[in-house]
C-alpha positions in Angstrom: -68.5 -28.6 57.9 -69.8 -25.2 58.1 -67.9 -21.4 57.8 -69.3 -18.7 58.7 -68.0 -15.5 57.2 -69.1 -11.7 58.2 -68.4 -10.9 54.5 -66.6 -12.8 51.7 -64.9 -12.3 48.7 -67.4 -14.2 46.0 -66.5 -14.4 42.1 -68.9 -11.3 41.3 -67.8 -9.3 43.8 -67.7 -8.6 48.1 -71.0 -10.3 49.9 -72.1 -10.0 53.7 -73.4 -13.0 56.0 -72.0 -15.9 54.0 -72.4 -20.4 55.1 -69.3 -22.1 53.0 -70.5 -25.9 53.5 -67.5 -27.9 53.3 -67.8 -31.4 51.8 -64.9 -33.7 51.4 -62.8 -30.9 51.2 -64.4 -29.2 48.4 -66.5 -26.6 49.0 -70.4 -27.9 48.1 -72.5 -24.6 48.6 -72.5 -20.9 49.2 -75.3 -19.4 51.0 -75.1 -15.4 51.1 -77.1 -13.6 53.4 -77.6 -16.7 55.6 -74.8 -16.2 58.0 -75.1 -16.0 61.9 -73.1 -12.8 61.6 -70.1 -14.3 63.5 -67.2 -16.2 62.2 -64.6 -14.8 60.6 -64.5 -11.6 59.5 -63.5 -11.8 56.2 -63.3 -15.0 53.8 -60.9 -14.5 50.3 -59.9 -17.5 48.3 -56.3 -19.2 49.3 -53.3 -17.4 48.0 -50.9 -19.2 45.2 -47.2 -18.8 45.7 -45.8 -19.5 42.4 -42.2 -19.4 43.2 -40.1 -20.8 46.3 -36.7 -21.9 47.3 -38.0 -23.1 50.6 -34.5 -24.0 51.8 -32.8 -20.4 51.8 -35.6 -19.0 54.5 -32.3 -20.4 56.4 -29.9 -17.5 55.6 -32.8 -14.8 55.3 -31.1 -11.7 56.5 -27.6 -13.1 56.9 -26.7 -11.8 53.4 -27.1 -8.1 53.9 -23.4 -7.4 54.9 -21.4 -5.9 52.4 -18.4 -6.8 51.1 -15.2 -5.3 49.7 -16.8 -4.2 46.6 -20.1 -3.9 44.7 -22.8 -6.5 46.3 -25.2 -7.6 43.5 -27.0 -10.8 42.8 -24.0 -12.7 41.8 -22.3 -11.8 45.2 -25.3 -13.0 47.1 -25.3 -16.3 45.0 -22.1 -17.1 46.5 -23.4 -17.2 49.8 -26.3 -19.2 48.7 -24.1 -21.7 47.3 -22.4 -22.1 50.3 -25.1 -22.2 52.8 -26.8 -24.7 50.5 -23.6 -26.7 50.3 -24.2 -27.4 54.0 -27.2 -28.8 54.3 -28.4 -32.1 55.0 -32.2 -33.4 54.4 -33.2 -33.3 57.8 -32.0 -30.0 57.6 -33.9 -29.5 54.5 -37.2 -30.6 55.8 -37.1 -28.6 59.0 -36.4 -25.5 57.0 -38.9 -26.3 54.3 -41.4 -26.7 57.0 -40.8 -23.3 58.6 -41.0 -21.5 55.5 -44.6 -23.7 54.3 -46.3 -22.9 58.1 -44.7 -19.2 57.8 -46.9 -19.3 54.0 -50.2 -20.7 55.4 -49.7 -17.7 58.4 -49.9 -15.4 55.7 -52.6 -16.3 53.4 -50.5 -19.1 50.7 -52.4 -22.7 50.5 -50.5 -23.4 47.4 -46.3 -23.3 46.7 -44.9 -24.0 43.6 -41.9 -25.5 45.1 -38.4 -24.5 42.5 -36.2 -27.2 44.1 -32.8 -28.1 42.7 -31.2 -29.1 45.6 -30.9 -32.8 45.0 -27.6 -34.6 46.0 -25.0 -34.9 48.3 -22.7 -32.2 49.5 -20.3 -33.6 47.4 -22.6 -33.6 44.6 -23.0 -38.2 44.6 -26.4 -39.3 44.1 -28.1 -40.6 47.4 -29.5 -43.7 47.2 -32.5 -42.6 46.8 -32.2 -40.1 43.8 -35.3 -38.1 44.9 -34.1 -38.1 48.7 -34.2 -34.4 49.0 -37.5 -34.2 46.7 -39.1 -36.6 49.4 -38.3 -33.8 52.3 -40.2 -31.1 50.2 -43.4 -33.3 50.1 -43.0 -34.4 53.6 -42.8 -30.8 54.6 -46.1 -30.3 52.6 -48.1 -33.2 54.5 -46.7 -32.0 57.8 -47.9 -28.6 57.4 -50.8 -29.2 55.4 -50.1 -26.8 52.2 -51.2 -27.9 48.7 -47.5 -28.6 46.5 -46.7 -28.0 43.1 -43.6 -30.0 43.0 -41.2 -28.3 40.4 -37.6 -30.0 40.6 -35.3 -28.4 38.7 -32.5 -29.7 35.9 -29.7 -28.1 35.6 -26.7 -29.0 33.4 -24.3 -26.4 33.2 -22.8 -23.3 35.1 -23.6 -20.9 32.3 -24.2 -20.0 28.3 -22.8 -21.8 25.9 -22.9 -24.8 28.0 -20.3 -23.6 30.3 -19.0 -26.0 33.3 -21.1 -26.5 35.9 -19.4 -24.8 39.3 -18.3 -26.4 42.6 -21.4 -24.6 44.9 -23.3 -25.5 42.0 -22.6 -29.8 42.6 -25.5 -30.3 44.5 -28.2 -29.3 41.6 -26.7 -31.2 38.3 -28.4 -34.1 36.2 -28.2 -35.6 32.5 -31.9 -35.8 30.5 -32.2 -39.5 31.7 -31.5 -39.6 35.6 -33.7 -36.1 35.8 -36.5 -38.4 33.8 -36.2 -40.5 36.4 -36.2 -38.3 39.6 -39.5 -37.0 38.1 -41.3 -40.0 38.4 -40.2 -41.1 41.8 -41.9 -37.6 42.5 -45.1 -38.6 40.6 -45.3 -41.8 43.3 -44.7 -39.2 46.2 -47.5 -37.0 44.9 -50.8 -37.0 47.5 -54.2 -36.2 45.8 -54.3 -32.4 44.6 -50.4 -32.5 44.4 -49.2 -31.7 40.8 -45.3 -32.5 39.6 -43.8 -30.3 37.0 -40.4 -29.4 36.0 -38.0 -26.7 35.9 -35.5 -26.0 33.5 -33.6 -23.5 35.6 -32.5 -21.3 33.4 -30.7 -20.6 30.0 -27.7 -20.5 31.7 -28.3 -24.2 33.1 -29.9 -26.0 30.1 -29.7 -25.6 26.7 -31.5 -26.1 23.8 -30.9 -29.7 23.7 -31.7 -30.1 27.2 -35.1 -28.2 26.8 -35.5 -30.6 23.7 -34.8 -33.8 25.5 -37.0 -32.5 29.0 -40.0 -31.9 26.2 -39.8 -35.2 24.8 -39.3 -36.8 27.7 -41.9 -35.0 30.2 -44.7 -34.1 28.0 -48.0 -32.0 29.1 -46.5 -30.4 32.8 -46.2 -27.6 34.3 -42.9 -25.7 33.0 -41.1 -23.3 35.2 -37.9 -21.2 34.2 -36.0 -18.6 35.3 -35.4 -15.5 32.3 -34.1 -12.2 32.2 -33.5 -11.5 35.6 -30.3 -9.7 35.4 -29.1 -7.2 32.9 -26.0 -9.3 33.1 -27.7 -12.2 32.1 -29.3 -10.1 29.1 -25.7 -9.3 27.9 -24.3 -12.5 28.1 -27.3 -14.0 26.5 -26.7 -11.6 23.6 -22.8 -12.3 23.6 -23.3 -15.9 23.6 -26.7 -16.4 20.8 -26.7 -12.8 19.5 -30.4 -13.0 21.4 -31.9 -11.7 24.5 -33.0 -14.3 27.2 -37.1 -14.8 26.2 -36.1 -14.1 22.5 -33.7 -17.1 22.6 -36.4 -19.0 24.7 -39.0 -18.7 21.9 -36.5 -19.5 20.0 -35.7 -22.9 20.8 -38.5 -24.0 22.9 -42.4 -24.5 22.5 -43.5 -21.8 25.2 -47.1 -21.6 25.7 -49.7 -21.9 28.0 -48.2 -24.3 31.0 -45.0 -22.3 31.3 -44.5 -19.8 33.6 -41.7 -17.7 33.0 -40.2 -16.5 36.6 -39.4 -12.5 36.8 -39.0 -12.1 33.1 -37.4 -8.6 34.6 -35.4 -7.1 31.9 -37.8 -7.5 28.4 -38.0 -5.5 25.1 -41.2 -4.4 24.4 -41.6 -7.1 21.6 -40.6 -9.9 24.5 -43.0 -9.4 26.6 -46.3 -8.5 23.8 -45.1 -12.3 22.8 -45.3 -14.3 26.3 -48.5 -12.1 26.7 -49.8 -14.1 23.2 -48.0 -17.4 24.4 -50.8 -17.9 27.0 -47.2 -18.0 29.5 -47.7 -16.6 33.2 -44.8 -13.9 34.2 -44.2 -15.1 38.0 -43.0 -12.5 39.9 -41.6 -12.0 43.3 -41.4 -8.2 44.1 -39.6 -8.6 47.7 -37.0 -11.0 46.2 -36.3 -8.9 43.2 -36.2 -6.0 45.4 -33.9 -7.1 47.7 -31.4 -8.7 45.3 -31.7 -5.3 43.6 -33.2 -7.6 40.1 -35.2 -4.3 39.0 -38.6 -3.5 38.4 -40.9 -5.8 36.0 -42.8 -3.7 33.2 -46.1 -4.2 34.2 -48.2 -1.6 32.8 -47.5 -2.3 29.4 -47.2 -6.2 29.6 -51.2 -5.6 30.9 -52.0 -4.0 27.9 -50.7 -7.1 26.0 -53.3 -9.0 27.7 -50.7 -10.2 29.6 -50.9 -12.6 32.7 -48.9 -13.2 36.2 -48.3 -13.9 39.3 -46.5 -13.8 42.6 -44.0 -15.3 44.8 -42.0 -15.4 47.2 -38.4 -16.9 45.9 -35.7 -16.8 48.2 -38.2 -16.6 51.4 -35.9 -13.3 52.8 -39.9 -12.2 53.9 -43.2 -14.6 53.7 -46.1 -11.9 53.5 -48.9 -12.2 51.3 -50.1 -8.9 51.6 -46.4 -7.3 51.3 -45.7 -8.8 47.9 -48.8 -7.1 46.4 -47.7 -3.9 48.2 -44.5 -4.1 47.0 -45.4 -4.7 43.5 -48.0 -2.0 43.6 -45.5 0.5 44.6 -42.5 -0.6 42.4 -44.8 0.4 39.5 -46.1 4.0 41.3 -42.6 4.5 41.7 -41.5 4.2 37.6 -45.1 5.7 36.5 -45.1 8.3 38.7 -48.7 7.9 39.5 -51.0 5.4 42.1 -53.2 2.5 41.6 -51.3 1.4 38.5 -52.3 -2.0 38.4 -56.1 -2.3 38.1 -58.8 -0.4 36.6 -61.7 1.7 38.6 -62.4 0.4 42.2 -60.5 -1.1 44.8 -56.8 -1.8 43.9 -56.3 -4.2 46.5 -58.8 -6.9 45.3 -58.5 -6.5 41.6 -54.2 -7.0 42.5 -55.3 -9.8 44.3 -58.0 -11.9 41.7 -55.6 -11.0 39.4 -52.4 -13.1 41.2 -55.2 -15.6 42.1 -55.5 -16.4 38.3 -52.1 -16.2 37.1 -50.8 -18.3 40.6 -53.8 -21.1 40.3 -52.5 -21.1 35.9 -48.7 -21.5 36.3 -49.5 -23.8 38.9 -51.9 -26.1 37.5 -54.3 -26.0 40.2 -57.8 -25.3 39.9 -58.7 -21.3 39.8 -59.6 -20.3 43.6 -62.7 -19.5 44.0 -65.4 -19.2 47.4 -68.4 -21.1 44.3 -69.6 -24.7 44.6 -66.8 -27.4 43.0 -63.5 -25.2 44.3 -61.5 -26.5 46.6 -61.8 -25.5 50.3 -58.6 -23.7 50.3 -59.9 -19.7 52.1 -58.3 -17.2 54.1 -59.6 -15.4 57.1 -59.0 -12.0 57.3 -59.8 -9.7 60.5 -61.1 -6.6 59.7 -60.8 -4.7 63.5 -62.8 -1.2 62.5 -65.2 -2.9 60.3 -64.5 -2.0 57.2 -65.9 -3.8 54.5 -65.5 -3.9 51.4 -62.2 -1.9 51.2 -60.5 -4.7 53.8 -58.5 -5.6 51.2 -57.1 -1.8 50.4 -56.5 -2.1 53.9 -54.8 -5.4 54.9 -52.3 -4.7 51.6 -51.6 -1.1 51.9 -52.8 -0.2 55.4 -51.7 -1.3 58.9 -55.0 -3.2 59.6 -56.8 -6.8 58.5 -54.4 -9.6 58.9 -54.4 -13.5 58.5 -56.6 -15.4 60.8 -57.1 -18.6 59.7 -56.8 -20.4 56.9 -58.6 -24.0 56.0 -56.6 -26.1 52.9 -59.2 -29.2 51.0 -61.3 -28.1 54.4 -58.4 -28.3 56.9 -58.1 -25.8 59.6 -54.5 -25.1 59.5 -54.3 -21.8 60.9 -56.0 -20.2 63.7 -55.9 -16.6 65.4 -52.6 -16.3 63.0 -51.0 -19.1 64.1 -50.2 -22.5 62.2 -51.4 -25.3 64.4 -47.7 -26.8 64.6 -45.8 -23.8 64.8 -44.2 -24.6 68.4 -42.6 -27.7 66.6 -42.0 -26.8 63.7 -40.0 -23.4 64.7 -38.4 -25.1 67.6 -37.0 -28.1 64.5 -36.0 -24.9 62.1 -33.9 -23.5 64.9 -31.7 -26.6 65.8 -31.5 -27.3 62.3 -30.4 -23.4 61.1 -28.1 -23.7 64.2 -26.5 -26.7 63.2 -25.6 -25.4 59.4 -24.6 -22.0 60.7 -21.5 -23.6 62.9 -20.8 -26.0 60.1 -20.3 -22.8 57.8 
């Protein structure tokens, strides 16, 4: 298979009139300067979306009334709890697909999938312990994007190994059964799939816990939630005498292979050591802006050497393009000052090789790349007034360039913006977000 690109995004830099041949869904040559001079007008490497709850693109935008006091993160968790309480794995699935086609439209051909909703609404096993594991990979096949399957254990409702809550039923395991869901995963997995793990957060599991998950699940991807709230900082402290990553280090081997999601509120010191850990910061500016998390230190963790990327958490928008805007301005905003995130020359595609690497790392997928022996997994981009080389400037911070098509392992997914199911797959998500709305 052939693509024909007007310019591409190449690993030393922006090249015109490029042939991708396509073998066996990995890419087997690059000619430059041997193009036809159609095609698409832009070729980038596929997009990594390090962090997803696929299931709450169900209540996007159905959490932004306010109630009779202060709305902050915790408030909002209440209403996740409750939609996710609902929800049955047909449900699941049809959601899950939505939210992966919705990804693919906007550039993504890899999710690191966060999933800890696992049993029944009353919180009993099904009888198939990875039942609701099995409707995140079928949503993958069905829509074609490349999985990082990251279930999640989670043991208790809070420090100091605090009981577990009612809306929390749904998520809860012991070392030994979450062993065990793991594996059934593994003999889901399709070729290019990887299976991590999740520890979801201080709060959930403990130092035990992260122990027993070590021993047990050696060598995989390890995803956790940190520092994200200023509240969790102080009850971190109140609980350990320790702030969330300082009590991390503390009892847990964090190094390369762990990717430590938002990682919001850090002391210098905190982050200068997950920058030496060889851990990727994942962070998902339009989440964290809209549950009002705060704004990550960038600048400084940078100087640290420091690595991350982005995603897109609680689904409330799925645009590529918009979570490096956002995180571009979040920093111009504290600094003061523009560009803030890359050196000389285009902001836009140093923001974006830069969550290329950090994505393609916490994921444990091979770096993307448009060079012989990477993965077919590219993204079309229009470029309507033909311009160039600063089409990426453009497509994030501009009101031109947008998704055209995008191929994953060689597959033509998405076409003149559109996912090649969408009609099904969006007419399934409705019935399905129906149905749990008048059950709520």
């Amino acid at each position: 298979m052939l693509i024909h690109a007007k310019r591409a995004l190449l690993p030393d830099g922006w090249a015109k009139d490029i042939c991708v041949t396509v073998q066996h869904g990995v890419i087997a040559s690059v000619g430059v300067g041997v193009g036809h001079g159609g095609g698409v007008d832009a070729l980038l490497p596929g997009g990594q979306n390090l962090h997803s709850h696929a299931f709450q693109r169900g209540f996007a935008g159905l959490a932004e009334t306010r109630g009779p006091g202060q709305d902050s993160f915790w408030t909002w968790r209440d209403m996740m709890y409750r939609f996710a309480l609902i929800l049955d794995p047909d449900d699941a699935q049809a959601i899950a697909e939505m939210a992966y086609a919705e990804m693919l439209e906007a550039g993504y051909t890899r999710v690191g999938e966060f999933h800890y909703l696992h049993h029944r609404p009353d919180g009993a096993p099904y009888d198939d312990p990875a039942e609701m594991s099995a409707r995140i990979f079928a949503a993958a096949r069905a829509t074609g994007i490349a999985l990082t399957h990251l279930p999640v254990f989670y043991a208790h409702g809070g420090f100091g190994r605090a009981p577990a809550s009612r809306g929390q039923r749904r998520f809860l395991h012991d070392p030994d059964a979450f062993a065990g869901l793991v594996a059934r995963c593994d003999a889901m997995a399709r070729p290019g799939d990887v299976v991590g793990y999740a520890p979801h957060s201080l709060r959930a599991a403990d130092a035990s816990d992260l122990a027993a998950l070590a021993q047990a699940l050696p060598g995989r991807q390890v995803h956790i939630h940190v520092a994200e709230q200023a509240k969790e900082v102080d009850d971190c402290l109140a609980a350990y005498g320790r702030r969330p990553v300082e009590r991390l280090f503390d009892i847990a081997a964090v190094g390369p292979g762990w990717c430590l999601i938002h990682a919001t509120h850090l002391a210098p010191s905190e982050g200068a050591r997950i920058a030496g850990s060889g851990a990727v910061v994942g962070l998902c500016p339009v989440t964290e802006a809209n549950l009002g998390d705060g704004i990550f230190a960038a600048p400084a963790f940078m100087a640290e050497g420091g690595v991350f990327g982005i995603g897109t958490d609680s689904n409330i928008r799925i645009r590529l393009a918009e979570e490096l805007r956002m995180l571009e301005y979040g920093q111009r905003l504290t600094a003061r000052a523009r560009n803030v995130l890359a050196g000389a020359g285009s902001t836009g595609t140093q923001l974006y090789r830069r969550v290329l690497d950090g994505g393609a790392r916490a994921l444990g997928a091979p770096a993307p790349a448009i060079a012989p022996g990477a993965p077919a997994d590219l993204v079309g981009l229009s470029d309507p007034l033909g311009i160039g080389d600063a089409l990426a400037d453009r497509w994030i911070f501009g009101s031109d360039g947008a998704v055209s098509d995008v191929w994953v392992a060689g597959r033509h997914l998405v076409r003149d913006g559109r996912h090649a199911d969408r009609d099904r797959i969006a007419a399934r998500f409705a019935r399905a977000v129906r149905r749990v709305l008048a059950a709520g």
